[in-house]
N, C-alpha and C positions, 0 to 999 in steps of 0.2 A: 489934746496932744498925747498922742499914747508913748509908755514910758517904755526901760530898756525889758522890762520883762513881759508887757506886753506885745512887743513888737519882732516877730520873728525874724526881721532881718537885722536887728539891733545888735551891736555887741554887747556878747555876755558880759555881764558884771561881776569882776573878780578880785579877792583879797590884794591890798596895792603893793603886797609885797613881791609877788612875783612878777611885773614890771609888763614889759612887752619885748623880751627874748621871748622868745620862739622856746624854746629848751625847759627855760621854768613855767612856762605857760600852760603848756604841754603836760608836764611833774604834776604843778600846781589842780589841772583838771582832772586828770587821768587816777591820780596817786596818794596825793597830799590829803591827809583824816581819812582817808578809806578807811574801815576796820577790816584789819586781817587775824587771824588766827595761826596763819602758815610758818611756825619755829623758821624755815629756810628763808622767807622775808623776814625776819627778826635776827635771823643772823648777817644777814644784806646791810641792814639797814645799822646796824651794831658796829659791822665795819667801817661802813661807808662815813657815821656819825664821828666815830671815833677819829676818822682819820680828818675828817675836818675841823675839829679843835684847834681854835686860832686861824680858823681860816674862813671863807664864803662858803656856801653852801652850793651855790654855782659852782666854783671850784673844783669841789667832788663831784657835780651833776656830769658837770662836762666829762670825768674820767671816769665814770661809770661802767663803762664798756671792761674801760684797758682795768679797773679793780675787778670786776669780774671774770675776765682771761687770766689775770694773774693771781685770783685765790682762787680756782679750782671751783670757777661757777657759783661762788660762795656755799661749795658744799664743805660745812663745817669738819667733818671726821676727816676730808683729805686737809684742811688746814691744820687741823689738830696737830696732824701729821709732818707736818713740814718741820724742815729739817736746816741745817747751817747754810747748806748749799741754796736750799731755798729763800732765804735770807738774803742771802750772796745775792739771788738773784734777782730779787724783790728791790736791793736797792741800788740795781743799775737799771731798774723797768722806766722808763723816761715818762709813760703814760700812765704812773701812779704816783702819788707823795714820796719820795723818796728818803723818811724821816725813820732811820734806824727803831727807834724806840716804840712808835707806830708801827711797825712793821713786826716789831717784837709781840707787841701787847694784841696785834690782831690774833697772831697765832697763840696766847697763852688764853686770851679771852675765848678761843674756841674751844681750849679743853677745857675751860671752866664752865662753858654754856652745854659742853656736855656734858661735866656735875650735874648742873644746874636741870637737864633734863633728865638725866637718870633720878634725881630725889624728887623730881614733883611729875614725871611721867609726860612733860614738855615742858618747853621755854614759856611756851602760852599761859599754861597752869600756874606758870610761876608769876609771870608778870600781872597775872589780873588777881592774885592773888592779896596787891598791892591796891588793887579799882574800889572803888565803893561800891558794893554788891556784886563783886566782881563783873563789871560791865563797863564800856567805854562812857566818857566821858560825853554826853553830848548838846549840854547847855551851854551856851559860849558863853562867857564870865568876861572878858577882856583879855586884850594880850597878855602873856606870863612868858617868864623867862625862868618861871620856874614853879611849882605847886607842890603841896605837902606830900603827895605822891610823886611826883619826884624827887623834892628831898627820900624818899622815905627808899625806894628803889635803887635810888645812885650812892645813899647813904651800907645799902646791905648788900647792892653788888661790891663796892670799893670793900665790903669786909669780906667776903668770898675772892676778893684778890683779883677784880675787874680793874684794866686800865682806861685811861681818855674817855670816862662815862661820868663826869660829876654832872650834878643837877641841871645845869643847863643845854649840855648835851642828851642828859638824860629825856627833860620835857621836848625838846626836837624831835628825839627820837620819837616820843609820843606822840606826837604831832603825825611825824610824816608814816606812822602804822593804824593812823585812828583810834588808838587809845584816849583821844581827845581829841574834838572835833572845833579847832581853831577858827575855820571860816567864818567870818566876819559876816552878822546876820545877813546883808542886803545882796552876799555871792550868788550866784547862780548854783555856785555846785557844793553849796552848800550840802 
């Protein structure tokens, strides 16, 4: 009897967290442990994490769009920039979290992710600087809701004056940039 990997019209076999929405399915193959390098998906994803604190992660997936119309394509230097008005306007945008304080910390988090690139010459530089050999993670150990690297990351962003980034946000975030490669040995896209 041939199995799901041998069988090309088989459904693929995927971590059971992303369900069968269409939407995280989609995330989950496309996106989820990819390794990037790209500072501007680490500022995407920085936001995007942050703002879902205490919340699903569908949640944010689903507003995806209306966060990136409403922070400037998640181009950091014009977030940096935003101003009371922008504020103002961020929290009558219907198609984002409309969490004042969120809304604060995405814009202070970006002039700090521009510290953060001017002393290490990117975000990238900085974050792997936290990796074992400076390289993603790509032994799968078990699910973690958190790991000494990100303790170690969400512990020196929060002292550089980062908001809605603690550890457990922090290793999502790792997750969903490939900083660690969570799929569960028997995925497909592994």
């Amino acid at each position: 009897m041939p199995t799901a990997k041998s069988n090309p019209n088989a459904e693929k076999q995927r971590c059971s967290w992303c369900g069968t929405d269409p939407l995280y399915m989609e995330y989950h193959d496309k996106e989820w442990g990819k390794v990037t390098h790209d500072d501007k998906v680490f500022f995407e994803f920085l936001t995007l994490e942050a703002a879902q604190a205490g919340l699903s992660w569908i949640t944010i997936l689903r507003r995806r769009e209306n966060y990136s119309k409403a922070f400037a394509g998640f181009d950091v230097k014009k977030v940096a920039d935003f101003d009371e008005n922008d504020v103002e306007r961020l929290k009558n945008d219907e198609g984002i979290i409309r969490n004042k304080l969120k809304i604060n910390s995405a814009i202070k988090n970006a002039q700090l992710f521009i510290d953060v690139q001017q002393e290490f010459g990117s975000f990238n530089n900085y974050l792997y600087t936290f990796m074992p050999n400076g390289e993603p993670i790509t032994e799968y150990t078990g699910p973690h809701v958190s790991t000494p690297e990100s303790d170690a990351i969400s512990k020196d962003m929060k002292k550089r004056g980062f908001k809605f980034f603690g550890t457990t946000i922090c290793y999502a975030f790792m997750q969903a940039t490939g900083m660690v490669n969570d799929h569960v040995p028997d995925c497909d896209f592994r």
